[in-house]
Phi, psi and omega in degrees: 000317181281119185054049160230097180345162167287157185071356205249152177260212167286007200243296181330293169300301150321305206287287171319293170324307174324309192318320239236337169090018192272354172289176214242149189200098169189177179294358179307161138343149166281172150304323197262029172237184193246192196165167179240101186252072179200182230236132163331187185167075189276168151325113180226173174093185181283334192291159199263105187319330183280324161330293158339300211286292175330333193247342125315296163342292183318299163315327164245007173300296164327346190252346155314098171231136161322307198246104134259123195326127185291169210266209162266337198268155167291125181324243164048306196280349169317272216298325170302304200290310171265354163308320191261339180299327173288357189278315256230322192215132165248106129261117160290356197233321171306139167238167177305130136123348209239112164303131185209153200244133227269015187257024192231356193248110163288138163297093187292318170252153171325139151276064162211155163279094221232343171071035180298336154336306165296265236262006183078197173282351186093178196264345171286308159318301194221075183279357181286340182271032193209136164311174174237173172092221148261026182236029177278000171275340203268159191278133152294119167224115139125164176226183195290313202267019169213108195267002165266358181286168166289146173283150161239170181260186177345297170295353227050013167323143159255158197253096165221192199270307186251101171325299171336002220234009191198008169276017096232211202270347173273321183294317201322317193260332150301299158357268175326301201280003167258325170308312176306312157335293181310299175279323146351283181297339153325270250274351190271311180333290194326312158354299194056014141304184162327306191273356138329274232288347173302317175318303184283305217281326170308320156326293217272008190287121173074023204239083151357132112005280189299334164337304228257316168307304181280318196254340192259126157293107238296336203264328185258056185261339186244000162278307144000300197271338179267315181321289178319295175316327181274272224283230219002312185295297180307321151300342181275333187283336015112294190300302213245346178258317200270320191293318182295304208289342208240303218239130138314125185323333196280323188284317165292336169292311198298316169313337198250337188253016194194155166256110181275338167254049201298327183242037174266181188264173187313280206242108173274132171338297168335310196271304225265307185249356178234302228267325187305322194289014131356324172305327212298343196266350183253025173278123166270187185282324174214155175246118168279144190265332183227154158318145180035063148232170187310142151293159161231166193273160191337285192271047165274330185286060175279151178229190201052059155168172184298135169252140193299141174297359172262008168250012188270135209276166173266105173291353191280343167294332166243002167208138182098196218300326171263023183275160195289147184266173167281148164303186119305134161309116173181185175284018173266120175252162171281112170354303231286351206254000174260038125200104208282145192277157179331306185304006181245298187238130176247337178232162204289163142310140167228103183241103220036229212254005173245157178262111170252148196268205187281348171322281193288356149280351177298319201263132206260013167258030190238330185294319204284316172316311204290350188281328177267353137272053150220341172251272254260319197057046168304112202303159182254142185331293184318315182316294175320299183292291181305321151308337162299323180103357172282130180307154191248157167248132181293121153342119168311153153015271195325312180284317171288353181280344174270356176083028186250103176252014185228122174265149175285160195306323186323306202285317195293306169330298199292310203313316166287289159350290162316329194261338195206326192298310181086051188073001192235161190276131185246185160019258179283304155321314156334279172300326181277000169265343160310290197313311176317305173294319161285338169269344196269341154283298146004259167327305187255114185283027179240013170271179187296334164314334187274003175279054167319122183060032148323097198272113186284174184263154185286010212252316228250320185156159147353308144260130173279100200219153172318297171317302179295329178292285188323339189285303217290333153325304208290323199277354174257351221275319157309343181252089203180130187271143207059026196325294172315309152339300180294340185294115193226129176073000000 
């Protein structure tokens, strides 16, 4: 927001520096593009891609389980997890089986927590995610016959910032539920009570004055001040709730105090395709959506199109003291993700002269190796540990009986978890996903890092914790102006 004209976006504003000559002019990665930071680590030796593939297989075969004891983090926090990857990273361009230098895939969403995911471009940029009229600070939500679903259009797309955001019904209601938030909180501003003025007074923390004047459209002034407040939060909850739940404490503190990657790029591969997906090991197999109902399995949750009001969740289910947990980070994955259904994967591989077929195109911890050795080409975990100065752990079984003495990072991630993490990403996993998260607040100086005596407000309860903004959504979310108005498809 500081010192960007209305209308204009972070790319937008990038640009403009260039112009002006105020931007960084070196080999780094642009922002809004991946990178890598260690050196390509393309596929060398004798061995044969069917060969390969068959020595991963082997390797993720082992991570098959029906049953795992659940982790500590709330089941809630999966789905959290993937809402900010959505905030954070788009590739739109890489494929499984195709090499490409991950410093050529512009990056779709900002690399910041910035909830562009929610709000677009803002209502001047992405006025379709918006009332009209005098309901143009507000997010369009909910439809006549389900008024918590996402608004959608004709077709049933939802009108959100990130389509992705709707592939199933659960990240879809967190969505909702950061939209609903917004005009909830419109609507207390609007007021002009207390928790206006709380709002505003929170906007401007660490916010220039002259800002609010200069740079801000005088009609959007309190969507701005609400806009702030929720990403202040959402960072704050990011920091201290969701990284703690996942990553060891020592690597985040070490990550806030320190750069270990001082000349990496904004969003490094290493992160985007091995160490975040870390999620993927913590999905159970199936979710109860409300108390004293039936579970249901996992890809039973389908998204992308309206949802029946009777799929709408109990949020107390997935976050706080009785909600159902997350697996633990490790090398156990849930049976149901080694076969992913058609609507995800309907055909076989292709990697050079080899064909893999579709059994095995299904699994989906067999895809996250193959994208990184077969697109992205990622230094391997050991790789990874001697730049750090970390002791390396010897390669599983599975790969040396295949003559494989380097695990790819995804895998080398969990591995630590399992092994020494206690459920949490450690060491080479740890840090670059810590590290990650501390530069992109780091860098952007309207984050909460940048807050001095930053407090969350007491309007969400005693603590500022996921469970608590979801309860106080649930418990407000009817009371928001122009509600009806806002309703589409």
């Amino acid at each position: 927001m500081t010192k960007m004209p209305h209308g204009m976006s972070r790319l937008d504003l990038f640009l403009k520096e260039c112009l002006n000559h105020h931007a960084l002019n070196d080999d780094r990665p642009l922002p809004d593009t991946f990178g890598y930071l260690l050196a390509a680590n393309p596929v060398t030796g004798n061995l044969s891609h069917a060969h390969i593939v068959n020595a991963f297989d082997d390797l993720v075969e082992s991570m098959r389980v029906n049953k795992v004891k659940p982790g500590t983090a709330d089941a809630g926090m999966t789905f959290l997890g993937q809402f900010i990857d959505h905030d954070i990273t788009l590739d739109a361009t890489s494929a499984i089986g195709t090499k490409i230098d991950p410093r050529s895939i512009r990056n779709i969403r900002t690399p910041n927590l910035d909830l562009d995911c929610v709000y677009g471009d803002g209502p001047e940029a992405s006025p379709y995610l918006y009332g009209q009229g005098d309901a143009h600070e507000f997010l369009l939500f909910g439809r006549e016959d389900n008024p918590y679903d996402l608004a959608r259009n004709c077709k049933g797309r939802a009108l959100i910032g990130d389509f992705r955001n709707d592939e199933n019904i659960l990240v879809s209601q967190v969505q909702g539920a950061f939209v609903a938030l917004h005009n909830i909180l419109m609507t207390q501003a609007k007021e002009n009570g207390d928790a206006g003025h709380d709002i505003a007074n929170c906007a401007a923390m660490g916010i220039r004055s002259d800002v609010w004047h200069d740079s801000i459209n005088p009609g959007l002034r309190t969507f701005e001040e609400v806009r702030r407040f929720i990403r202040l939060h959402y960072q704050w909850i990011v920091l201290n709730e969701f990284l703690p739940a996942f990553v060891d404490q020592h690597d985040i503190d070490h990550a806030l105090s320190h750069d270990i990657f001082p000349h990496g790029p904004m969003m490094p591969a290493e992160f985007s395709v091995a160490a975040y997906r870390f999620g993927h090991a913590t999905v159970q197999h199936e979710y109860t959506l409300r108390h004293g109902e039936a579970p249901l399995d996992l890809f039973a949750l389908r998204g992308f199109g309206p949802r029946d009001p009777g799929a709408t969740v109990e949020m107390a289910q997935f976050f706080g003291p009785n909600a159902q947990k997350a697996l633990p980070v490790g090398t156990d994955m849930a049976n149901t993700l080694f076969e992913l259904p058609d609507f995800i994967v309907g055909s076989g591989l292709t990697w050079g002269d080899h064909q893999i077929p579709l059994p095995q195109a299904k699994k989906l911890a067999l895809r996250n190796i193959l994208r990184d050795r077969t697109a992205m080409q990622l230094p391997s975990g050991q790789q990874m540990a001697r730049h750090l100065g970390i002791p390396e752990l010897t390669a599983p079984k599975e790969l040396r009986d295949k003559h494989i003495t380097k695990t790819p990072l995804w895998f080398y991630c969990l591995q630590e978890a399992q092994e020494s993490g206690k459920g949490k990403l450690t060491g080479v996993g740890g840090k670059i996903v810590a590290s990650v998260f501390a530069r992109i607040l780091k860098e952007d100086y309207e984050s909460v890092l940048h807050v001095p005596g930053f407090t969350p407000w007491s309007g969400f309860g005693d603590t500022c914790s996921m469970a608590n903004i979801m309860a106080f959504v649930e418990k407000h979310r009817d009371d928001v102006k122009y509600r009806e108005d806002l309703f589409c498809g």
